[in-house]
NUGU-345341 format. One record per atom (N, C-alpha, C): residue in three letters; x, y, z. Coordinates in steps of 0.05 Angstrom, whole numbers, padded with zeros to 5 digits, always signed. Example, Ala and Ser with C-alpha at 12.3 -4.5 7.8 and 13.67 -1.06 7.14 Angstrom:
ALA+00264-00114+00156;ALA+00246-00090+00156;ALA+00264-00066+00156;SER+00257-00045+00142;SER+00273-00021+00143;SER+00258+00001+00157;
***
This chain:
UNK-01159+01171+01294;UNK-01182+01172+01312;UNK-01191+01143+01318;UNK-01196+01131+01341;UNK-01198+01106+01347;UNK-01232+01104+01344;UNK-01233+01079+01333;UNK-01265+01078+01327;UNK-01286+01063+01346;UNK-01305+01069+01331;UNK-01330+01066+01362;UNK-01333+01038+01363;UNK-01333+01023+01382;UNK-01337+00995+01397;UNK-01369+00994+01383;UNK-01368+00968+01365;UNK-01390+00967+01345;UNK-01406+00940+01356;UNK-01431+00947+01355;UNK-01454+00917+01369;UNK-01469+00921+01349;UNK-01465+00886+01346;UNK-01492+00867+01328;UNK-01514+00874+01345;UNK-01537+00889+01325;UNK-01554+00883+01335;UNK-01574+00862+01320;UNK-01580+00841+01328;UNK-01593+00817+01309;UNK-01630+00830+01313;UNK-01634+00828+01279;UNK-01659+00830+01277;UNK-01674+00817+01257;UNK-01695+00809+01262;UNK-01715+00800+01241;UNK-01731+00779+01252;UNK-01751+00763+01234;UNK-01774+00739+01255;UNK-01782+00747+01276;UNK-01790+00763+01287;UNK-01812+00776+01297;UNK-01786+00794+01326;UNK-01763+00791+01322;UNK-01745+00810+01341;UNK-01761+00842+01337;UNK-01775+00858+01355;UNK-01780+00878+01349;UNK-01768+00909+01369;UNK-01754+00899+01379;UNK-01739+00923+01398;UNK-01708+00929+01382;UNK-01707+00916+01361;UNK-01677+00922+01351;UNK-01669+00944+01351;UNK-01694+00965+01336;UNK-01690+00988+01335;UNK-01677+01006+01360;UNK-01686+01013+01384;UNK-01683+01012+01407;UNK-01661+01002+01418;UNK-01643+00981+01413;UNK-01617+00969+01426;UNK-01604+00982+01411;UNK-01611+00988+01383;UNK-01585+00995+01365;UNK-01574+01027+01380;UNK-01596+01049+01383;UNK-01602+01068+01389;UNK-01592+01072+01409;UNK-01591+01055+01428;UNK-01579+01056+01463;UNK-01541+01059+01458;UNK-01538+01035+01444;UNK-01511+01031+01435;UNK-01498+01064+01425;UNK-01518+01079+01407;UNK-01498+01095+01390;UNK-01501+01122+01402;UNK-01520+01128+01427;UNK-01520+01150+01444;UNK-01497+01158+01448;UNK-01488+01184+01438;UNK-01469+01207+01443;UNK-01462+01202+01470;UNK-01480+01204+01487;UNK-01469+01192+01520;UNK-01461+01163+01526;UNK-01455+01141+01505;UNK-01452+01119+01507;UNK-01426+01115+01489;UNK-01432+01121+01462;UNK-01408+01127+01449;UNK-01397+01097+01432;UNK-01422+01079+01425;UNK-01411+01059+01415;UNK-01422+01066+01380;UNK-01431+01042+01357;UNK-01437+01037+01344;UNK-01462+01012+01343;UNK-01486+01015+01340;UNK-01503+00997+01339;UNK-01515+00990+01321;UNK-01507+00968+01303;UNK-01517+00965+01269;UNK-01532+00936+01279;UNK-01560+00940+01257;UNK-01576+00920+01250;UNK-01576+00899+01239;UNK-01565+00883+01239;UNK-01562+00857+01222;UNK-01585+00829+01219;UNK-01594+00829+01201;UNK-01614+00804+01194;UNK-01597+00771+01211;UNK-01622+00761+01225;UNK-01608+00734+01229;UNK-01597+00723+01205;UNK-01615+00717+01182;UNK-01604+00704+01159;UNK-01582+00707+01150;UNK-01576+00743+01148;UNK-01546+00741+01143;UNK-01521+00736+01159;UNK-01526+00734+01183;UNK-01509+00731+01208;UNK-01502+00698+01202;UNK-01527+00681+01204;UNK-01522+00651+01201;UNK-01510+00642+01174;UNK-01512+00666+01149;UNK-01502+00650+01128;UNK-01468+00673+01126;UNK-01461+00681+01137;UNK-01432+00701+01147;UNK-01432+00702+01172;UNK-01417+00677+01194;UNK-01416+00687+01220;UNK-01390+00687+01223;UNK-01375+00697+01200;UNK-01345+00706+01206;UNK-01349+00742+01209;UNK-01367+00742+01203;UNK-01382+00777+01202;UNK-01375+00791+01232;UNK-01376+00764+01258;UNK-01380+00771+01283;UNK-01352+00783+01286;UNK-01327+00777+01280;UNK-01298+00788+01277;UNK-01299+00823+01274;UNK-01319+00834+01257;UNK-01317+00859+01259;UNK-01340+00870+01277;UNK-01333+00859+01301;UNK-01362+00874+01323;UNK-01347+00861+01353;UNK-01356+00871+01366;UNK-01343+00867+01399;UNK-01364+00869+01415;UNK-01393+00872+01406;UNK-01423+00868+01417;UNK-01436+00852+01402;UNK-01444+00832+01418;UNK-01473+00815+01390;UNK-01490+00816+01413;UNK-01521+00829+01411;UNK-01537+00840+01427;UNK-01560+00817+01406;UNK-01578+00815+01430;UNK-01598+00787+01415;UNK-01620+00813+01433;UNK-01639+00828+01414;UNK-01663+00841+01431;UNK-01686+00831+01437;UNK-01703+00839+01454;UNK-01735+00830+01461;UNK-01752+00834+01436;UNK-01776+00818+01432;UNK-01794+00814+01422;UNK-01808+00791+01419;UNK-01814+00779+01394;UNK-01831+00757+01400;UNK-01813+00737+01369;UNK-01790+00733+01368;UNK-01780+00715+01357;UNK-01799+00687+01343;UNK-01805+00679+01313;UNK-01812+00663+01315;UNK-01846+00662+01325;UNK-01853+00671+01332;UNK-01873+00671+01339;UNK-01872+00671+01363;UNK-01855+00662+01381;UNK-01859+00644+01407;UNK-01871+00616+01411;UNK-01869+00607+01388;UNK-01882+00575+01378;UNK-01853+00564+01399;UNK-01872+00535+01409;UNK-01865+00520+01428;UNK-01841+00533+01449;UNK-01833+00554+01453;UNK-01835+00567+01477;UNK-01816+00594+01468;UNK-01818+00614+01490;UNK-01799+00636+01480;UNK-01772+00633+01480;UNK-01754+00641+01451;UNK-01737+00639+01445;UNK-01729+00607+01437;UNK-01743+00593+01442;UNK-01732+00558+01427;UNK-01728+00565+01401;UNK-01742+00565+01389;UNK-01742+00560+01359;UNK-01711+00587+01352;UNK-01709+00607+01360;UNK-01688+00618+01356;UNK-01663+00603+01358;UNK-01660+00599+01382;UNK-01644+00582+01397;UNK-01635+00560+01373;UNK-01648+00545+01371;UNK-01647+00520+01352;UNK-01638+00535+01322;UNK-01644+00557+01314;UNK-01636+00565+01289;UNK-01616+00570+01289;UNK-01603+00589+01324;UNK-01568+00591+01317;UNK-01552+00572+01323;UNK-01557+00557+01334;UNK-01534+00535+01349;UNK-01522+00517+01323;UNK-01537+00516+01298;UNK-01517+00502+01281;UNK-01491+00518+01266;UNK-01498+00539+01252;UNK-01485+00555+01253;UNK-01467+00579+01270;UNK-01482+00587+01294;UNK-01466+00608+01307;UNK-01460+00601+01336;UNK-01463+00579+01344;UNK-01462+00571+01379;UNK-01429+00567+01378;UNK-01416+00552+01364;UNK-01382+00551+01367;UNK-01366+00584+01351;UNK-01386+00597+01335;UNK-01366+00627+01327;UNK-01367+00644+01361;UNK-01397+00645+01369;UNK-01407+00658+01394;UNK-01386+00641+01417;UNK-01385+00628+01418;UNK-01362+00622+01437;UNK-01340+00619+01439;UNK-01327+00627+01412;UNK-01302+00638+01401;UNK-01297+00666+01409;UNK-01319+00678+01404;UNK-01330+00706+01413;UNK-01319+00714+01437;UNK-01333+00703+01462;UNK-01333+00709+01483;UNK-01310+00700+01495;UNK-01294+00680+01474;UNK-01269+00673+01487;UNK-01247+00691+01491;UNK-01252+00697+01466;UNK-01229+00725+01456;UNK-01233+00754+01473;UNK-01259+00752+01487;UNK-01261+00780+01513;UNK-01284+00793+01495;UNK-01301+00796+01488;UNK-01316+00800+01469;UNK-01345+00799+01488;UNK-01362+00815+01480;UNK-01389+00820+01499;UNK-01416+00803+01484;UNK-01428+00789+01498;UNK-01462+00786+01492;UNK-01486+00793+01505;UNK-01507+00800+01495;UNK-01531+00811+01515;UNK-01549+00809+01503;UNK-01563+00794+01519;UNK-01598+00779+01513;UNK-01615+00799+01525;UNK-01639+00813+01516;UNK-01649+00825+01529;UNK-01680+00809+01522;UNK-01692+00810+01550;UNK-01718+00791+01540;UNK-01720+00767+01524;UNK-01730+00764+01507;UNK-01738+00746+01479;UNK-01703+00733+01479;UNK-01680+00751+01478;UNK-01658+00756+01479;UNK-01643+00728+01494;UNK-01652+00745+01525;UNK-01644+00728+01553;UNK-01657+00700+01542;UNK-01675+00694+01537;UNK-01691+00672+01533;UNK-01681+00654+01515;UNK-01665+00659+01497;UNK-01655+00651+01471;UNK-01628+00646+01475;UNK-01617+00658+01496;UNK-01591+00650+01505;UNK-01588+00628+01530;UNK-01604+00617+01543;UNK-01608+00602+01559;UNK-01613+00582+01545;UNK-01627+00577+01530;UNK-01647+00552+01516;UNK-01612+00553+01497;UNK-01601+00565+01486;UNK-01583+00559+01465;UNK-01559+00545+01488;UNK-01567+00550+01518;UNK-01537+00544+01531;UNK-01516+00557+01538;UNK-01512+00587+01529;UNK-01484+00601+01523;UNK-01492+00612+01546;UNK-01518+00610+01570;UNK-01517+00625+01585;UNK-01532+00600+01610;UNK-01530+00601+01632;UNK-01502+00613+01646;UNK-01481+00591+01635;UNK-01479+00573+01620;UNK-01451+00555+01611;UNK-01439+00548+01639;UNK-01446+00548+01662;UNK-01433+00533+01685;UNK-01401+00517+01679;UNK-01412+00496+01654;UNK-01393+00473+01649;UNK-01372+00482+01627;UNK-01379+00507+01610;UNK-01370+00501+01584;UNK-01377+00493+01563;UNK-01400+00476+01567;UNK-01405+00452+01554;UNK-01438+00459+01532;UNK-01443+00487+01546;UNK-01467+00490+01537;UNK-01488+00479+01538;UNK-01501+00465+01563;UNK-01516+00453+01568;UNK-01538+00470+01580;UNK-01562+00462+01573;UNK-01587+00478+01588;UNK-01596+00475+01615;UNK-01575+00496+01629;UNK-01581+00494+01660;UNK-01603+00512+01682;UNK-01621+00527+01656;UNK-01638+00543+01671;UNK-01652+00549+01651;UNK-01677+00557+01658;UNK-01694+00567+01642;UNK-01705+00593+01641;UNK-01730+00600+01620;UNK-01750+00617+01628;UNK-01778+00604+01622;UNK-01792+00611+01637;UNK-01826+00593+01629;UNK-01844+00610+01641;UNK-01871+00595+01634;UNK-01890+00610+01642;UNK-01897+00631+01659;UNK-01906+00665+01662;UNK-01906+00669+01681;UNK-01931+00657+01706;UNK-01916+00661+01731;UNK-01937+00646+01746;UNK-01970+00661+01748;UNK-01977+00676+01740;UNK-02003+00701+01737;UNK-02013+00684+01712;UNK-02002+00669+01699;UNK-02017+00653+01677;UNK-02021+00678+01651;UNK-02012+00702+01651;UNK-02008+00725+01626;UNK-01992+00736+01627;UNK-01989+00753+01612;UNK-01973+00771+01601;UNK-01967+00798+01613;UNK-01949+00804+01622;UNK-01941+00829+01650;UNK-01926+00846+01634;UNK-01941+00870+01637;UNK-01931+00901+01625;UNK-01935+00909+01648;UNK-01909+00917+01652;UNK-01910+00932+01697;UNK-01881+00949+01691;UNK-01871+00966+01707;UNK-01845+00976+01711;UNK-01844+00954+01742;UNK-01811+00952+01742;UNK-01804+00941+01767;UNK-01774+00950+01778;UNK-01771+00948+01798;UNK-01757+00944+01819;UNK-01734+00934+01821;UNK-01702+00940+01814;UNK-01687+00913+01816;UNK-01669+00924+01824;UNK-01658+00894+01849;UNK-01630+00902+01857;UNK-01610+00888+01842;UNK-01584+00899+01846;UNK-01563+00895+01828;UNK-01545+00879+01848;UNK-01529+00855+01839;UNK-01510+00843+01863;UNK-01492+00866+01860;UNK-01484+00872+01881;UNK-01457+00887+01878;UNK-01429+00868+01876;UNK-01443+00838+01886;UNK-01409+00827+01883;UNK-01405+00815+01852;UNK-01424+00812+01847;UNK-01428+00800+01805;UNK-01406+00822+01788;UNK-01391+00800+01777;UNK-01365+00817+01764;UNK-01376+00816+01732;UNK-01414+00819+01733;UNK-01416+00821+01698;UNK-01417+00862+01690;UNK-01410+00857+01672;UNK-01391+00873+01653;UNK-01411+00896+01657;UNK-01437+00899+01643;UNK-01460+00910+01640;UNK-01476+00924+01665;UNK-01461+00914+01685;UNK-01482+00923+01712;UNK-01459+00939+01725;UNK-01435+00942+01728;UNK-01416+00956+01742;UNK-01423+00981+01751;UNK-01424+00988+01773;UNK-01421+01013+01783;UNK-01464+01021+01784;UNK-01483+01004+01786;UNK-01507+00996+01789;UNK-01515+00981+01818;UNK-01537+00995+01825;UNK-01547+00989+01846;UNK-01578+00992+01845;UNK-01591+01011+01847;UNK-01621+00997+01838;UNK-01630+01010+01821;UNK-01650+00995+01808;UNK-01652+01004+01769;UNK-01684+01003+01775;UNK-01697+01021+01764;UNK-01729+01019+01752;UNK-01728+01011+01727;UNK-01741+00995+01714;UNK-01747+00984+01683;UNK-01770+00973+01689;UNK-01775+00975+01656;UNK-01804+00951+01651;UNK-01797+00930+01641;UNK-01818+00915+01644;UNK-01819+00883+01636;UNK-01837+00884+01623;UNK-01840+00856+01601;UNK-01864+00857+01585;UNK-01862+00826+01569;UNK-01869+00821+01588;UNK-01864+00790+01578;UNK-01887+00770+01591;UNK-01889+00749+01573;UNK-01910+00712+01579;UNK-01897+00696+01593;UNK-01871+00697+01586;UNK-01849+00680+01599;UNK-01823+00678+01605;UNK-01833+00696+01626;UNK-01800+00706+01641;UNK-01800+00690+01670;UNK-01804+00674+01679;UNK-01802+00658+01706;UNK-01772+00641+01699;UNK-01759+00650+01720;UNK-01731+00634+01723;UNK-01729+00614+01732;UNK-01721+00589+01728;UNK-01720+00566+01743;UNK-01701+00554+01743;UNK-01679+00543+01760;UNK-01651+00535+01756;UNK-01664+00504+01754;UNK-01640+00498+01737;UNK-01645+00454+01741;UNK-01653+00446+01765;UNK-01635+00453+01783;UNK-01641+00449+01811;UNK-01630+00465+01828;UNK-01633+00452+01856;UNK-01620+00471+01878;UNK-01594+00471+01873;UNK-01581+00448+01867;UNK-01551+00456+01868;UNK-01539+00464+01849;UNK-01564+00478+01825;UNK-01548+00494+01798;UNK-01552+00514+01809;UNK-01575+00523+01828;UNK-01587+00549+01843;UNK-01554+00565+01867;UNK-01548+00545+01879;UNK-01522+00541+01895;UNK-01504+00557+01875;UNK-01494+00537+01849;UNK-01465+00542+01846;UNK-01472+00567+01833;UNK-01500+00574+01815;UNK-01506+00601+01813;UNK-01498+00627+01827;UNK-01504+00620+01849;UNK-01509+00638+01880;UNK-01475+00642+01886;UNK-01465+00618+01884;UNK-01432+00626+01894;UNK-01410+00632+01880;UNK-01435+00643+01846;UNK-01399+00647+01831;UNK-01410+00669+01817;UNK-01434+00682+01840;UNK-01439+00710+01828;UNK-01456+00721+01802;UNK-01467+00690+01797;UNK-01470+00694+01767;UNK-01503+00706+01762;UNK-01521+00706+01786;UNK-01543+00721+01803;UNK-01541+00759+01798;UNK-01550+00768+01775;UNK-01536+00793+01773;UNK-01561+00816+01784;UNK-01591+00804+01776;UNK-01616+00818+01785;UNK-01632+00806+01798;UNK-01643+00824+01815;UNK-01662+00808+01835;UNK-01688+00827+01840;UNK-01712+00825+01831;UNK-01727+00830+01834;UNK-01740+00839+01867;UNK-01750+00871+01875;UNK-01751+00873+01901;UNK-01779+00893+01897;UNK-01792+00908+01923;UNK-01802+00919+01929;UNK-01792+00949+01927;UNK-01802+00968+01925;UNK-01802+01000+01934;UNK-01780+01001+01968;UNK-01779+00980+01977;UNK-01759+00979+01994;UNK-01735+00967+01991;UNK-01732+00956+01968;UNK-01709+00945+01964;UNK-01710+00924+01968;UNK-01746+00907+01988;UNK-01736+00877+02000;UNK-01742+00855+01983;UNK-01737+00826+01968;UNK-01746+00813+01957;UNK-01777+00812+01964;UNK-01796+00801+01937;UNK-01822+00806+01947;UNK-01833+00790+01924;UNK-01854+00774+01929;UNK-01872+00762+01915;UNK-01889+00787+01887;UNK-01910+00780+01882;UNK-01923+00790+01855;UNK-01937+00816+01871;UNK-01938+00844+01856;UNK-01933+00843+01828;UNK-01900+00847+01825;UNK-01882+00851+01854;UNK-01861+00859+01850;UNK-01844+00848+01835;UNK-01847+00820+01836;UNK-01837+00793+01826;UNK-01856+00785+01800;UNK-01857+00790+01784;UNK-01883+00790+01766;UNK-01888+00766+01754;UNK-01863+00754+01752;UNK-01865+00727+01740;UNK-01867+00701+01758;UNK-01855+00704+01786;UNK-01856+00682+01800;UNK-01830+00675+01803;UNK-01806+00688+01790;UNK-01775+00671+01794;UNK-01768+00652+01819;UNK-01758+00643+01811;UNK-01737+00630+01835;UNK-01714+00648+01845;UNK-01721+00656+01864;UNK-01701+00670+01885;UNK-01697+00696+01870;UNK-01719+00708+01856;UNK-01723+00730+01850;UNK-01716+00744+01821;UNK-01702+00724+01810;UNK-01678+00727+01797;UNK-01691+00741+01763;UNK-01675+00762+01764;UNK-01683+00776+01742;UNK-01665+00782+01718;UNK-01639+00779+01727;UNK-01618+00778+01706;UNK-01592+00755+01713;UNK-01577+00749+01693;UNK-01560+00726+01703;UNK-01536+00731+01682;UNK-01518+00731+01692;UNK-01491+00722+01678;UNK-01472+00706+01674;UNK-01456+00694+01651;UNK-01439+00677+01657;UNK-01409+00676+01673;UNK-01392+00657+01678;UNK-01371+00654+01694;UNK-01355+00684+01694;UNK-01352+00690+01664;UNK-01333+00703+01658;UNK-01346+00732+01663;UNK-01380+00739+01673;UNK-01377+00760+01671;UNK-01392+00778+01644;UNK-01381+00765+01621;UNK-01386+00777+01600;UNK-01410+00770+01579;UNK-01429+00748+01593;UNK-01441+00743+01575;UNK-01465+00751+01602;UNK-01484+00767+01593;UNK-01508+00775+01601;UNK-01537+00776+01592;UNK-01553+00768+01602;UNK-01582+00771+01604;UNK-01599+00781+01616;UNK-01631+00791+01619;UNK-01640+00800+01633;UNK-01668+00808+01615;UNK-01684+00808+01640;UNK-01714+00793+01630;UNK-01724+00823+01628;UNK-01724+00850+01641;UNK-01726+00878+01643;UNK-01718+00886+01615;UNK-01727+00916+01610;UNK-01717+00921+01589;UNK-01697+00948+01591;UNK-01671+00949+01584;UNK-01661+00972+01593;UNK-01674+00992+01569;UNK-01664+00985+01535;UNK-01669+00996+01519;UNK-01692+01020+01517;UNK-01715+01004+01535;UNK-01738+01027+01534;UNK-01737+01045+01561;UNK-01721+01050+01578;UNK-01716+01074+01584;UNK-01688+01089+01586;UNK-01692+01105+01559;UNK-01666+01118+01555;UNK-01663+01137+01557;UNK-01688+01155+01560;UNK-01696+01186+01563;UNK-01712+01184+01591;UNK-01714+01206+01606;UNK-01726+01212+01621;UNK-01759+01210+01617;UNK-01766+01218+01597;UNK-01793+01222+01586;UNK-01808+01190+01581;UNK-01781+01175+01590;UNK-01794+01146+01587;UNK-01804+01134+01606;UNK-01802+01146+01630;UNK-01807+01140+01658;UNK-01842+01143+01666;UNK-01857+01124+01665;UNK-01890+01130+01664;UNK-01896+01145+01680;UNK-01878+01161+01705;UNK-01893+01188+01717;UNK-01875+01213+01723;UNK-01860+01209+01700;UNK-01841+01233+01691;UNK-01855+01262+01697;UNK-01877+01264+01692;UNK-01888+01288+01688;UNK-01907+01299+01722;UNK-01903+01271+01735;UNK-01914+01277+01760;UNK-01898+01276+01784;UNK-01869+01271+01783;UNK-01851+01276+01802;UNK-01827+01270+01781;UNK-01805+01280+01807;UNK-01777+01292+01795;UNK-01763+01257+01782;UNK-01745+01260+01761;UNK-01734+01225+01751;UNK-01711+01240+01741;UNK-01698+01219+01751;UNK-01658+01229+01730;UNK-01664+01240+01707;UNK-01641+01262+01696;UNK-01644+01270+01674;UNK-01639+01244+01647;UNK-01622+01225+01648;UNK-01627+01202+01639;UNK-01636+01171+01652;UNK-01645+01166+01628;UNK-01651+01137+01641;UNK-01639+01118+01648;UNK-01652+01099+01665;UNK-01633+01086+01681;UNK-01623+01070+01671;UNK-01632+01058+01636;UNK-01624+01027+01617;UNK-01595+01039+01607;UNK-01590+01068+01600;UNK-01567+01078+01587;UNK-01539+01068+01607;UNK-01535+01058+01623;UNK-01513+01053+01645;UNK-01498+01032+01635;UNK-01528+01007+01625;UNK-01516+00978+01616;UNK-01503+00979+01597;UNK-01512+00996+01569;UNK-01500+01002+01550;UNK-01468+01016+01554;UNK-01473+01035+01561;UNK-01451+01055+01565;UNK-01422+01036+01584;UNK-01438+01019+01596;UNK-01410+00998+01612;UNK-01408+00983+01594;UNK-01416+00968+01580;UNK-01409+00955+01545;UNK-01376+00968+01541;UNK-01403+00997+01522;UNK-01382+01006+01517;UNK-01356+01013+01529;UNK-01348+01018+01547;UNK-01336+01029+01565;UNK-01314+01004+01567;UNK-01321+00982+01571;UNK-01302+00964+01577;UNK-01302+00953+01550;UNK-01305+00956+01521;UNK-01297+00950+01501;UNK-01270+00973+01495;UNK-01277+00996+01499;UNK-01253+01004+01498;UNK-01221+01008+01522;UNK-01236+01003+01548;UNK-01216+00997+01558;UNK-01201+00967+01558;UNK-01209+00949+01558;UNK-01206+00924+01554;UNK-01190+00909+01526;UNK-01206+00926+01507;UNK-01206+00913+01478;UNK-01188+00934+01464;UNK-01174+00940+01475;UNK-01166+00963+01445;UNK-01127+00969+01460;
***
């Protein structure tokens, strides 16, 4: 019997959605394995990553969020796990930042990695509303973005719930080579599908931008949360008009999985 495509899910210092990623992962309709693993033990065994083909980094409030969201994470893996993680992803191997996640993978560099080189070519910061945004939103999916997680996706409802989710590229011409190698995976829109300022845009991004991927595709982020809608009943007006029998976050997971076993095995 061939076994289930297994994801790190990293937890502890204030990560509090682990539970929830792990859960998405091991859905009977998804069909992977989603185990909890302590940062501490990950950084003091990151040969550990060899038996997993997912390392999933979840939302919450890492650290406190002292001197910005996801730094201080960031700075805790890169001595230890920034060259295993990119051993990782070398070998065809999946990552996914969700929130706190996305944030922690940018500031560490592994995302979008433009150069290779791991340099910090984008950010997340303040939202522009100056608080903290608990909203469901709106997002379109590039259809030409070849990341792993979004395949066969076109427009997603999720919530957000974040201080500091505003995207900002280094500059225009990281915004550019962004834009032309697909690596633009969500874009925040209106009930019509059209890009749109606040609340649609909740944070203020640059060019809307709500999820991002690297070159290859396989390393993903995203400021939304799929994890918290996995059931129908998660949908805040489930009970007042008709919503898929599942939720719309189970897709990202389930293409994980999906291309861990076609791909990887």
């Amino acid at each position: 019997m061939q076994r289930k495509p297994r994801a790190l899910i990293l937890t502890g210092f204030g990560i509090n959605t682990d539970d929830e990623t792990a859960h998405a992962f091991s859905l009977p309709s998804v069909g992977g394995e989603g185990v909890r693993v302590h940062l501490n033990d990950v950084i003091a065994t990151p040969q550990m990553l060899r038996e997993y083909q997912i390392f999933a980094i979840p939302g919450g409030f890492s650290f406190g969020d002292d001197i910005a969201s996801g730094k201080v994470l960031a700075v805790k893996l890169r001595p230890r796990l920034l060259e295993p993680l990119r051993e990782f992803v070398a070998r065809g191997r999946l990552v996914l930042g969700i929130c706190n996640g996305f944030q922690a993978l940018v500031k560490l560099g592994l995302l979008p990695n433009l150069t290779s080189e791991c340099t910090q070519d984008v950010t997340l910061t303040f939202n522009d509303s100056g608080r903290f945004e608990d909203r469901w939103v709106y997002l379109e999916v590039n259809p030409a973005s070849t990341c792993v997680f979004t395949m066969g996706m076109d427009r997603v409802y999720l919530p957000v719930r974040h201080g500091e989710g505003k995207f900002i590229p280094r500059d225009e011409a990281t915004l550019a080579t962004l834009t032309a190698r697909q690596c633009l995976v969500m874009h925040y829109v209106d009930k019509a599908g059209c890009l749109a300022g606040y609340p649609w845009n909740p944070n203020g991004s640059v060019a809307n931008v709500a999820g991002l991927c690297d070159t290859t595709g396989r390393v993903f982020g995203l400021m939304p949360h799929p994890e918290a809608y996995l059931h129908f009943t998660n949908h805040p007006r489930w009970t007042r008009e008709p919503v898929p029998p599942e939720g719309m976050g189970v897709q990202v997971f389930r293409n994980a999985v999906t291309y861990v076993n076609e791909a990887l095995t």
